[in-house]
RODO-2510 file (C-alpha; in nm, 4 decimals, decimal comma):
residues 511
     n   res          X          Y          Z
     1     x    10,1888     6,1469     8,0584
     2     x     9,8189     6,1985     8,1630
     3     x     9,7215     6,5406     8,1785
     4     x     9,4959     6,6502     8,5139
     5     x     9,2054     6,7977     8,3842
     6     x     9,2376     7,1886     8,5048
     7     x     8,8730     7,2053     8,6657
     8     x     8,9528     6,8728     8,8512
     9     x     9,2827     7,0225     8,9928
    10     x     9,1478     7,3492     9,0244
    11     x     8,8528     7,1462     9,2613
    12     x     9,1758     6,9847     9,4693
    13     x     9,3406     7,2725     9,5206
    14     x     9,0059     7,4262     9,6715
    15     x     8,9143     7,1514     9,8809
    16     x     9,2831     7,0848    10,0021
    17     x     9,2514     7,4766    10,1391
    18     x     8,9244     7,3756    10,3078
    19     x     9,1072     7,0927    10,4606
    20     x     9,3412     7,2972    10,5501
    21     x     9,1222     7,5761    10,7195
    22     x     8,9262     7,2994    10,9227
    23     x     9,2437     7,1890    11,0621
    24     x     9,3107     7,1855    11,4403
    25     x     9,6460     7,3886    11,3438
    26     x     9,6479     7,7001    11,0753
    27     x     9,9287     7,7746    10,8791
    28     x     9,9285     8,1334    10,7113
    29     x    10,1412     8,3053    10,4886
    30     x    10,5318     8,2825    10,5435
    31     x    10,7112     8,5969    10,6872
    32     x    11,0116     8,7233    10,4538
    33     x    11,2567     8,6494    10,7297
    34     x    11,1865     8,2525    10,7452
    35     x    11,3613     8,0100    10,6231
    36     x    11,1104     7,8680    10,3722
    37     x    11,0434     8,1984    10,2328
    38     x    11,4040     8,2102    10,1856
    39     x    11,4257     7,9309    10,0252
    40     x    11,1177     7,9426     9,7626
    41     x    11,2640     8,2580     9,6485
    42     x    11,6314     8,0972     9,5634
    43     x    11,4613     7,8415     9,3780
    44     x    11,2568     8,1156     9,1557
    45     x    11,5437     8,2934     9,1615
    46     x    11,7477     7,9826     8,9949
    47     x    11,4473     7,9252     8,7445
    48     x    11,4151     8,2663     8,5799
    49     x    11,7420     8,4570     8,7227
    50     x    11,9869     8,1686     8,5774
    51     x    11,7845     7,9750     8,3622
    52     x    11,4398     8,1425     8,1539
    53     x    11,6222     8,4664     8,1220
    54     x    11,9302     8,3090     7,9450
    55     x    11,8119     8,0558     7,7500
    56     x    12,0035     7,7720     7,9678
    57     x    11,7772     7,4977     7,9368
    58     x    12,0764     7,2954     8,1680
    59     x    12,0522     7,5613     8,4498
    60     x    11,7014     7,5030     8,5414
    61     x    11,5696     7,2229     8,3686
    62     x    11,6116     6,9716     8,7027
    63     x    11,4346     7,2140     8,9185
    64     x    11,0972     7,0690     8,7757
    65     x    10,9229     6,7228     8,9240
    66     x    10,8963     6,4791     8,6608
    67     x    10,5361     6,5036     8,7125
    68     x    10,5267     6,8493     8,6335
    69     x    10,2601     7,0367     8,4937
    70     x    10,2086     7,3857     8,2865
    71     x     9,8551     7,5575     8,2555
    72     x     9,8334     7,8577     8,0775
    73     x     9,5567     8,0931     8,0392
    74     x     9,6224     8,1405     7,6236
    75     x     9,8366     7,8268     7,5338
    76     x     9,6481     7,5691     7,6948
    77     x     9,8315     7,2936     7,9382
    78     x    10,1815     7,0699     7,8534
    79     x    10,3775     6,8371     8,0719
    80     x    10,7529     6,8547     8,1459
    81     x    10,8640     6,7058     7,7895
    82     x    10,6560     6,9259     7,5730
    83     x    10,6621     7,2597     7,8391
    84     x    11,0244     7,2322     7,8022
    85     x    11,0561     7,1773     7,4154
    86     x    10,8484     7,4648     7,3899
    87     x    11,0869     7,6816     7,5443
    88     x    11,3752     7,6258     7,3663
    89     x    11,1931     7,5995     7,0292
    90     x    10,9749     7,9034     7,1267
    91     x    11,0754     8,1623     7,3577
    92     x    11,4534     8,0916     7,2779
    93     x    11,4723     7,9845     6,8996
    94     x    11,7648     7,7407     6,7462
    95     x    12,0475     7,8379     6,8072
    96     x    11,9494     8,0131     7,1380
    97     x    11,9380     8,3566     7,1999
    98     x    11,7465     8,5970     7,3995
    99     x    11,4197     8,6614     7,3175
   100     x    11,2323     8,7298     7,6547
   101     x    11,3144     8,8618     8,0235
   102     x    11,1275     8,7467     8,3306
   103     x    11,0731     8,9749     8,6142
   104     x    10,8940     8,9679     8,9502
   105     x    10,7097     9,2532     9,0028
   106     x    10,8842     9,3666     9,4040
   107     x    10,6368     9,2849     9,7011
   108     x    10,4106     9,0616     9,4608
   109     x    10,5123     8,7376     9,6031
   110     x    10,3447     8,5394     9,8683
   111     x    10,4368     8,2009    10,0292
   112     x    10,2374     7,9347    10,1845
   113     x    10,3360     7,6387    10,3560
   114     x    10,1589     7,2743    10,3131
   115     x    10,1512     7,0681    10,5829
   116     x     9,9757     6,7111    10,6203
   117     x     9,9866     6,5605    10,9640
   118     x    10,2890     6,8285    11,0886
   119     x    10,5482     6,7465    10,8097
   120     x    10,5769     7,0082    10,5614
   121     x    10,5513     6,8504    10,1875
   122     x    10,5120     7,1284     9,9771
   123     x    10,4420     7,5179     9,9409
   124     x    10,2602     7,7377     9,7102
   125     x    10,3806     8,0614     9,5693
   126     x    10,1850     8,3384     9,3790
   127     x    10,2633     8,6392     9,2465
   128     x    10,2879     8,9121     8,9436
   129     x    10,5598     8,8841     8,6600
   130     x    10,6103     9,1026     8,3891
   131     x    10,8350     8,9961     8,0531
   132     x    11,0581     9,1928     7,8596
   133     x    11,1460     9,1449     7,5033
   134     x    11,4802     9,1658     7,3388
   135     x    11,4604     9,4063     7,0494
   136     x    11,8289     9,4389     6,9937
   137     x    11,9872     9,3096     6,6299
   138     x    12,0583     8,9421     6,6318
   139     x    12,3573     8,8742     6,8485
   140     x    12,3981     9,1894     6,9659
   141     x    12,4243     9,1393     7,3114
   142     x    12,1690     9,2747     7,5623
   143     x    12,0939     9,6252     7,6847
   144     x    11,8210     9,7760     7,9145
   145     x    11,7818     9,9979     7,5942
   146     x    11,7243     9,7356     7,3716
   147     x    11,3968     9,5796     7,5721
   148     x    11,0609     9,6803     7,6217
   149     x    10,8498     9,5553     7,8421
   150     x    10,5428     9,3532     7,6955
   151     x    10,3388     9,2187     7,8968
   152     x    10,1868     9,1391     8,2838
   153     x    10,0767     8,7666     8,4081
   154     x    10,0186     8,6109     8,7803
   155     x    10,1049     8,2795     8,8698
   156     x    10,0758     7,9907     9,1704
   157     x    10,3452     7,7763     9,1887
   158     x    10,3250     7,4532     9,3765
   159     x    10,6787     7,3516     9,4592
   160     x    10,7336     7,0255     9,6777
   161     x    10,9613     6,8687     9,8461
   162     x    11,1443     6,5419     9,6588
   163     x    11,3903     6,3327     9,8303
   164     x    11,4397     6,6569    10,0415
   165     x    11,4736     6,8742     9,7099
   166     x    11,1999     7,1658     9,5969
   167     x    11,1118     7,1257     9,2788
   168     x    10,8444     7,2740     9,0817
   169     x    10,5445     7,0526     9,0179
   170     x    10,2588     7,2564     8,9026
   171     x    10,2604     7,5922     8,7381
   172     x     9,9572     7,8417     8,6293
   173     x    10,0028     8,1846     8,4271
   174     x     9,7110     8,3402     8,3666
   175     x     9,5721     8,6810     8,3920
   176     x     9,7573     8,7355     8,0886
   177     x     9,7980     9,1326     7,9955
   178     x     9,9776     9,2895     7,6912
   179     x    10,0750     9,6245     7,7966
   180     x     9,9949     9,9517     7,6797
   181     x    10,2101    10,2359     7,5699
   182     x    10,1146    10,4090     7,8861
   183     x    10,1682    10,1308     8,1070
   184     x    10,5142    10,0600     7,9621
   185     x    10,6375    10,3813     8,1328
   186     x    10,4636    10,3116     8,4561
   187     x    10,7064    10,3622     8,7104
   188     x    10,7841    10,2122     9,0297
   189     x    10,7683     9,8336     8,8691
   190     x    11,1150     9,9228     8,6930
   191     x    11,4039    10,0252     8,9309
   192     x    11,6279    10,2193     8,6545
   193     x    11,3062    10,3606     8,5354
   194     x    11,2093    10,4924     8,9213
   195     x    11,5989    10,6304     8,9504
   196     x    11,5803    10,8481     8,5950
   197     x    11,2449    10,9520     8,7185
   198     x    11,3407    11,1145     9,0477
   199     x    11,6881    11,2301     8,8649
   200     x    11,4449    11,4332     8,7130
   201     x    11,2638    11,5818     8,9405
   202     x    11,5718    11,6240     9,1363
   203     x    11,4824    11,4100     9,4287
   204     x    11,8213    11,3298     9,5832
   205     x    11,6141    11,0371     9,8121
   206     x    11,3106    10,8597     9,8329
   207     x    11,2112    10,6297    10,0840
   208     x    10,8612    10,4249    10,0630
   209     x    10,7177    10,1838    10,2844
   210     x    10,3777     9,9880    10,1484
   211     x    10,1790     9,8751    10,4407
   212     x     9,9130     9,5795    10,3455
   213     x     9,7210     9,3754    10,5793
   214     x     9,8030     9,5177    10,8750
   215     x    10,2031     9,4601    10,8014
   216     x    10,5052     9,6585    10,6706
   217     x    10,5422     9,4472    10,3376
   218     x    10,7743     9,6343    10,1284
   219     x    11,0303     9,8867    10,2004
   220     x    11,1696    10,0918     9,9015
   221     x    11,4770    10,3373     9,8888
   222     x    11,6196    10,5193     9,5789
   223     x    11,8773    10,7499     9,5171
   224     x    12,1865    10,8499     9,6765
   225     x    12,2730    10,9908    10,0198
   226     x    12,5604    11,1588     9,8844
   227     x    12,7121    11,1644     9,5118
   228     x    12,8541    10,7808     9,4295
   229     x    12,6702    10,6597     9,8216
   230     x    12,3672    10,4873     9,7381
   231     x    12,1158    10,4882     9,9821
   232     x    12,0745    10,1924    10,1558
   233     x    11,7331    10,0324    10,2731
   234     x    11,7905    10,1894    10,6745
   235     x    11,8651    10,4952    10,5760
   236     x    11,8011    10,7360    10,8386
   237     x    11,6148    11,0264    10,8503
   238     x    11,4958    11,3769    10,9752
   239     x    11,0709    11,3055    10,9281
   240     x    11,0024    11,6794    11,0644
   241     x    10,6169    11,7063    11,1911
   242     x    10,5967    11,3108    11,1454
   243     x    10,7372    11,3665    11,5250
   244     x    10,3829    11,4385    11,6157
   245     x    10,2259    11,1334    11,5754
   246     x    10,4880    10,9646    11,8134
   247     x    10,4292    11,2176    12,0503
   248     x    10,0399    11,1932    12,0458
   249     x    10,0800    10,7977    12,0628
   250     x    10,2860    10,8318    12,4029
   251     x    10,0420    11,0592    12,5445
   252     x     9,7362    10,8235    12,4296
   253     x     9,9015    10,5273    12,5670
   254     x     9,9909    10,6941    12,8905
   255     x     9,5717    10,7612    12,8819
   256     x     9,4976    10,4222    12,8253
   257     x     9,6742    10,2976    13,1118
   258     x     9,5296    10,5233    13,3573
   259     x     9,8229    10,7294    13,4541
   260     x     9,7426    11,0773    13,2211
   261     x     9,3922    11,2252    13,1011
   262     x     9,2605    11,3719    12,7839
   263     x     9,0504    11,6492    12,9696
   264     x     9,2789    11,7191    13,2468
   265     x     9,3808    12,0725    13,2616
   266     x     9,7358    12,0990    13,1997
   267     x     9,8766    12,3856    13,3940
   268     x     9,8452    12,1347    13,6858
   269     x    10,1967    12,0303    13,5875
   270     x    10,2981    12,3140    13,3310
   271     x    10,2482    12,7034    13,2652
   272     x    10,4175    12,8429    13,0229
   273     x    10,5501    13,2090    13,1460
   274     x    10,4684    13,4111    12,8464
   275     x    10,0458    13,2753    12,8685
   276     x    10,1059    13,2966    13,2976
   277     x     9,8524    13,6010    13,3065
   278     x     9,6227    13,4529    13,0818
   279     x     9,3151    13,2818    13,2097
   280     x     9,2772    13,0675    12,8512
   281     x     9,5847    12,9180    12,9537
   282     x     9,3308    12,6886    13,2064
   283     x     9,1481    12,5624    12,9144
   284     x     9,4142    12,3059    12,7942
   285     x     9,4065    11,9902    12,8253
   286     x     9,5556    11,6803    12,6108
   287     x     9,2476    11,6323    12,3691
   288     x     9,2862    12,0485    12,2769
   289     x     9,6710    12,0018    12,2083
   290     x     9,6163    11,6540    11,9981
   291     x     9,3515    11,8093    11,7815
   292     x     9,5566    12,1386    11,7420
   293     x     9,2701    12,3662    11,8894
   294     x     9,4919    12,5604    12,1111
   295     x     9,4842    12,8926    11,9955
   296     x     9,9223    12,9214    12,0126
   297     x    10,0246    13,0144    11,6440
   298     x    10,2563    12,7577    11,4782
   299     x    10,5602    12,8775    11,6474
   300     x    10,5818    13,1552    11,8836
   301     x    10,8629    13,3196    11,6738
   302     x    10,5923    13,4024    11,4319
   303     x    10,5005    13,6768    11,6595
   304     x    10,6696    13,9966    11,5978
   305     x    10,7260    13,9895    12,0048
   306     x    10,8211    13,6128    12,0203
   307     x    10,6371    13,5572    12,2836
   308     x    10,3366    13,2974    12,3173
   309     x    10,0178    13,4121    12,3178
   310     x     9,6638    13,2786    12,2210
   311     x     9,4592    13,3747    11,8905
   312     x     9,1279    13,2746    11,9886
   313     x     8,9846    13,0873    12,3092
   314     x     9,1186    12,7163    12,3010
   315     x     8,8318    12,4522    12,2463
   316     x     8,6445    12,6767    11,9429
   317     x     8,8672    12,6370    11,6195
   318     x     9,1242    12,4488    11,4480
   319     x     9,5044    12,6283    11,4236
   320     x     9,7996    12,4025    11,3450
   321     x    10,0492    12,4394    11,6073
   322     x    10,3634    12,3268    11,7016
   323     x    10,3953    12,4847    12,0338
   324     x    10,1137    12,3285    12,1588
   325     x    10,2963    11,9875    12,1282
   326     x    10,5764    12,1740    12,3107
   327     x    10,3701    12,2891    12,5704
   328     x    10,2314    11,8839    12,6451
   329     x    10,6017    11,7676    12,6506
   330     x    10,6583    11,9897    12,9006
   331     x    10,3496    11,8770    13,1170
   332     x    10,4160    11,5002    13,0840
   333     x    10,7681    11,5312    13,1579
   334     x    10,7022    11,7586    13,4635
   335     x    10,4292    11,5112    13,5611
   336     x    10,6698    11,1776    13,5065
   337     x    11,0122    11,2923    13,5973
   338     x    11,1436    11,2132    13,2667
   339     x    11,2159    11,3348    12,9305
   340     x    10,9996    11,2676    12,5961
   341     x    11,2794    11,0234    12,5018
   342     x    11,2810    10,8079    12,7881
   343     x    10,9047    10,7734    12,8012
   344     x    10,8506    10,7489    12,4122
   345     x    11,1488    10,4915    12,3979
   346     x    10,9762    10,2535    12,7413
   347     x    10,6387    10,2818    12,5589
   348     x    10,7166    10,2547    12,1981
   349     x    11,0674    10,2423    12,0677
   350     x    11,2026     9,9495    12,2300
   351     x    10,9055     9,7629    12,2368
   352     x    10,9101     9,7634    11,9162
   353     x    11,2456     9,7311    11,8410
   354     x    11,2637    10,0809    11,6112
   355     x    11,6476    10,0785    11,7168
   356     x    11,7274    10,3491    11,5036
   357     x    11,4467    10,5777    11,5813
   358     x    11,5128    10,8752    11,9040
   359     x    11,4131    11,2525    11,9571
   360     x    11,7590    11,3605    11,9569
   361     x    12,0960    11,3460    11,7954
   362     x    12,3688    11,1754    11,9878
   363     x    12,6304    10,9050    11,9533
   364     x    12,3571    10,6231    11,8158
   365     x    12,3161    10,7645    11,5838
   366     x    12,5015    10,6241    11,2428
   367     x    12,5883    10,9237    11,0352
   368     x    12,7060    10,6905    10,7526
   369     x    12,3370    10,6463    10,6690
   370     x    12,1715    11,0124    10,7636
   371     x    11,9821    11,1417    10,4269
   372     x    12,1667    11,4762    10,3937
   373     x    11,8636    11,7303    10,3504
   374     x    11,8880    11,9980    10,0263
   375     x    11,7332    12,2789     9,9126
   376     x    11,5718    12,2580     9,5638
   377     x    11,9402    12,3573     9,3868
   378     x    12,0971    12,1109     9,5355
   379     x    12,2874    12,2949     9,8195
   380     x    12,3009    12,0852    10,1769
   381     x    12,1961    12,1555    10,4424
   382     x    12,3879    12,1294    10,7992
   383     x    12,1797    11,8579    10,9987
   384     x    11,9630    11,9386    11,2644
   385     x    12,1321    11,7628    11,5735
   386     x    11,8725    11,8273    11,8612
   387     x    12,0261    11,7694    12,2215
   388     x    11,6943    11,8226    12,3592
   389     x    11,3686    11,6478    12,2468
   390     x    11,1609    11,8487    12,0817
   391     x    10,8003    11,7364    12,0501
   392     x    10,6707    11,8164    11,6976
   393     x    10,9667    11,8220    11,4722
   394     x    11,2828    11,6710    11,4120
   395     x    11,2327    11,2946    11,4981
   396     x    11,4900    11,0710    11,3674
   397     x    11,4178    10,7480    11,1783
   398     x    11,3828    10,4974    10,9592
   399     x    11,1104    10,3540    10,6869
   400     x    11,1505    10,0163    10,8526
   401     x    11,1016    10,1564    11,2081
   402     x    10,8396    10,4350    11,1472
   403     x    10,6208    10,1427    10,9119
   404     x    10,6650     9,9325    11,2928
   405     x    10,4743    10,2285    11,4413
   406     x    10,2211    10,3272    11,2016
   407     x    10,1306     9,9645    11,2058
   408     x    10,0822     9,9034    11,5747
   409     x     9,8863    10,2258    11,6023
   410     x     9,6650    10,1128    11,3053
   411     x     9,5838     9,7926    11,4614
   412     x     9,5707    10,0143    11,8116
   413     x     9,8513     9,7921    12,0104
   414     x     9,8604     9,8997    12,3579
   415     x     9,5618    10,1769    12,3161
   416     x     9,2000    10,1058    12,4541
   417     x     8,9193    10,0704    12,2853
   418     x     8,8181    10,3939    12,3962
   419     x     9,1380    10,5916    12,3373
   420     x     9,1500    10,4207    12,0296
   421     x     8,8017    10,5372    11,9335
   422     x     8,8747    10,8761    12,0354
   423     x     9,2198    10,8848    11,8450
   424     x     8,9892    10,7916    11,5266
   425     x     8,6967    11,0748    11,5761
   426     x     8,6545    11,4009    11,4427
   427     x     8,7533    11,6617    11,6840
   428     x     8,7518    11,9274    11,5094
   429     x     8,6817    12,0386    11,1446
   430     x     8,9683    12,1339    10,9111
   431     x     8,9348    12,3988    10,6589
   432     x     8,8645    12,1777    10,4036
   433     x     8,5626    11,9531    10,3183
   434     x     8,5859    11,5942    10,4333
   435     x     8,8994    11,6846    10,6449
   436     x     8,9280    11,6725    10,9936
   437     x     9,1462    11,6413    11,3008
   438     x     9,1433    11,3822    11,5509
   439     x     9,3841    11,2999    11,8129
   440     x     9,7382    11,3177    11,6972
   441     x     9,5959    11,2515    11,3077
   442     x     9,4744    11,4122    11,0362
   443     x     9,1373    11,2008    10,9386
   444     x     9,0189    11,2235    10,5427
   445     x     8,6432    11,1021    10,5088
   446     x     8,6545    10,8950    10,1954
   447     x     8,2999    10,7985    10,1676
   448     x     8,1288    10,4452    10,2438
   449     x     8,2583    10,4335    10,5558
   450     x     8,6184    10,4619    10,4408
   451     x     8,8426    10,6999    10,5589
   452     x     9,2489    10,7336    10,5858
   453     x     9,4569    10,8746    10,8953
   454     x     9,7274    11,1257    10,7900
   455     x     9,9837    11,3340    10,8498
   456     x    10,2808    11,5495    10,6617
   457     x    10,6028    11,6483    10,7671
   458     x    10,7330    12,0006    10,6079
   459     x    11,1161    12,1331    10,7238
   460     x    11,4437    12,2505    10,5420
   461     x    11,5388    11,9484    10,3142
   462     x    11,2426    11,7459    10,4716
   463     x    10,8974    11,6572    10,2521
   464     x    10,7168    11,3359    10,4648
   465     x    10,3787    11,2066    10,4234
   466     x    10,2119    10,8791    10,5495
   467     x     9,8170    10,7759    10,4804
   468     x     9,7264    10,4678    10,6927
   469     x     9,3336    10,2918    10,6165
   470     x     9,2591    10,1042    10,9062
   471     x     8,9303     9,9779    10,7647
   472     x     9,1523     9,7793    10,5074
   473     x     9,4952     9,7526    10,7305
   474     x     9,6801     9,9409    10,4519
   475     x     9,9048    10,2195    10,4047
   476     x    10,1690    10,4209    10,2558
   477     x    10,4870    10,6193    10,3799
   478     x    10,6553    10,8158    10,1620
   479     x    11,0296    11,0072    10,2835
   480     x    11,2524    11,2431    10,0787
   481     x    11,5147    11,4795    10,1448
   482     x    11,4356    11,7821     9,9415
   483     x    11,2393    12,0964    10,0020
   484     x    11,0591    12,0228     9,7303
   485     x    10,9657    11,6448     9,7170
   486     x    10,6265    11,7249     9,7506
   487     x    10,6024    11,7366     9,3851
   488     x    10,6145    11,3324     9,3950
   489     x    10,3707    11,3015     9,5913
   490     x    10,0658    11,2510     9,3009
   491     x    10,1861    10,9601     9,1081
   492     x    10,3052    10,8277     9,4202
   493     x     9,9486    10,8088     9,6032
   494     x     9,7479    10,7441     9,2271
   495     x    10,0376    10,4191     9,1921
   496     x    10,0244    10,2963     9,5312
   497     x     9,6545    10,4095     9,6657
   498     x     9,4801    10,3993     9,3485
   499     x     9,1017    10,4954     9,3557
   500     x     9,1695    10,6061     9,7038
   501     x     9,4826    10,7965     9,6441
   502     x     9,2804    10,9953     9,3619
   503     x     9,0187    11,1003     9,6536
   504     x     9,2690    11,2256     9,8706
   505     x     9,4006    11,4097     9,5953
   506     x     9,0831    11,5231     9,5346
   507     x     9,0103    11,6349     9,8956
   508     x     9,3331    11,8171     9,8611
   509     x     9,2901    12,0173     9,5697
   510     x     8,9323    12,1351     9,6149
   511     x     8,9003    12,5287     9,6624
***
């Protein structure tokens, strides 16, 4: 067989994408749900899953074209014949046995249709692997123990359509990596390695969902909700102060349609009784509350009275506060005739189909998947079942749903441009350097323009954390259920964020 020179089919490849681009119809990358997708995935699944990883040269050996072709980065290129003499001379020696494991590294893989004149002919798929090798005595049979992980590559696949069958027709590996001693304990590519990890650090749950162009990509849950119950990818939980953000998006989007206003005073529809006498209480207004410059302390049962009172004029400083969240849910829903629920769930939840997200506890709710929150000894923690919403805390949910939100507010669905702008501005200067507030977000100035929109969620048996960076439509949420699963949160942000996860870590830690 004549081999395609690999500059010639690299040139086809790049002028078939131009054709492509220039086309009257464009045809982007393939959602997980679809059908292709789908299907791509069973056939890589039935190459490496049922046939590279065991040696059975019959299991996959018909999924390639006769006319395929392998080019690899170290080893040159080989056709069908020699790619697959290779193999079982090579990787799996005579008789076979198990020399090397093929993995896809989760949320590496993307799809992309081919299309010439409508009809879809063929698809290409790229992604990262990694390989294992078996280091266990001959014939002893194989143990996660007894690998070690050796090495990183990417690859594009073109599979096509023969007779109605995909088969594999050209193949590239390259970016070839051995790994390092350090690498080979990186977490978070390795499932029983992530598991042992948080076992560990005695993190009964973690939920993670990696936001990348604009989209919830990957959602990620370990651990148990209960001992033998693993937790299942909709688990539900209690996010604490993530509430906020919900509640500032409602208010914004009420803005942005014309029916609320930033700088309207709010004791036209509320007064709270305890601040009645005080004329400060005159000075909020929507853009005071969502940039937490109140003056109310955190919670009013701070105070050895309990009662709410102000700590300096509102408009003049920053002061975290919970109450002042209170204090708007009480003005919109005097002001709308409904509760925080009802107007959150018209303007956001079902939208946006986040079926399993509400302010308060009630019969939806599916208990079989609730994270049980627990104290850092492992002792539980009776769930908080609100019957009334409460503004800043307490907001049940899941990674799948609250990823839906943080993506529609990145990309500022159903906010003005100028709400939007104002959402994204510094209000008001945090104690910190390069830390700020803006409406309903905590913003981190990252330098060159860049910059990340924030927020952290602290309760009994609740650590939460999210970092969104609309300039590059990515993001990461990050849920556990222990009151100390803040301690993950470093090699989370330095795995997942990388050089910018190090500057927020930076911001975070300077005096």
């Amino acid at each position: 067989m004549k081999t395609i020179n690999f500059i010639t089919f690299q040139l086809k490849i790049i002028l078939l994408g131009i054709a492509l681009f220039c086309s009257q119809t464009i045809f982007s990358q393939e959602e997980k749900n679809s059908e292709l997708y789908k299907t791509i995935m069973s056939r890589d699944s039935l190459l490496f899953n049922v046939g590279f990883n065991t040696c059975d040269i019959s299991q996959f050996e018909n999924l390639y074209s006769d006319q395929f072709e392998f080019y690899h980065d170290k080893d040159g290129t080989s056709n069908k014949t020699e790619f697959l003499q290779s193999f079982k001379n090579g990787l799996c020696g005579s008789p076979a046995t198990y020399k090397c494991r093929r993995e896809l590294v989760d949320g590496s893989t993307k799809i992309f249709p081919m299309y010439k004149k409508g009809v879809l002919y063929a698809a290409i798929q790229t992604g990262i692997h990694q390989f294992y090798e078996n280091v266990a005595a001959k014939n002893e049979p194989l143990k996660p123990e007894n690998e070690k992980l050796v090495g990183k590559a990417r690859f594009t696949h073109v599979w096509v359509l023969e007779n109605n069958v995909w088969r594999l027709k050209r193949s590239l590996s390259y970016d070839h990596n051995a790994v390092n001693e350090a690498e080979k304990t990186t977490l978070f590519d390795n499932e029983q390695e992530t598991e042992k990890w948080l076992k560990e650090n005695n993190i009964p749950t973690l939920g993670l969902g990696i936001i990348s162009e604009g989209k919830l990509k990957q959602i990620k849950v370990y651990g148990e909700l209960k001992k033998g119950i693993t937790a299942p990818y909709n688990t539900i939980w209690n996010v604490a102060s993530l509430t906020k953000p919900v509640t500032a998006i409602v208010a914004l989007k009420l803005v942005s349609q014309g029916k609320w206003d930033l700088d309207e005073p709010l004791y036209k529809y509320w007064t709270d009784p305890d601040i009645a006498n005080d004329p400060n209480h005159k000075l909020l207004t929507t853009r005071i509350v969502l940039s937490h410059q109140t003056g109310f302390p955190n919670w009013r049962y701070m105070n050895k009275s309990g009662k709410l009172d102000f700590k300096f004029k509102p408009g003049t400083q920053y002061q975290y506060s919970g109450e002042g969240m209170e204090y708007l849910r009480k003005a919109l829903e005097k002001k709308f005739h409904k509760t925080l629920n009802q107007l959150a769930s018209e303007l956001i939840f079902e939208p946006l189909k986040m079926n399993d997200t509400q302010y308060i506890w009630n019969d939806k709710v599916d208990i079989s998947r609730y994270a049980i929150n627990y104290d850092k000894n492992g002792n539980a923690y009776e769930p908080v079942k609100n019957k009334t919403a409460n503004a800043a805390d307490d907001l049940l949910t899941t990674i799948q749903d609250y990823g839906t939100f943080l993506c529609s507010v990145m990309n500022g669905d159903g906010l003005s441009k100028k709400v939007y702008e104002e959402m994204n501005r510094h209000q008001v200067k945090q104690t910190k350097a390069d830390k700020y507030f803006g409406l309903g977000f905590e913003i981190y100035d990252l330098g060159n323009e860049n910059y990340a929109l924030s927020h952290g969620g602290a309760d009994q048996g609740v650590q939460t954390l999210f970092f969104l960076f609309p300039k590059t439509k990515q993001g990461l949420i990050i849920f556990t259920n222990v009151d100390d699963g803040y301690k993950v949160y470093t090699k989370l942000m330095e795995h997942f964020l990388g050089e910018n996860g190090k500057k927020l870590i930076e911001i975070e830690t300077k005096r």
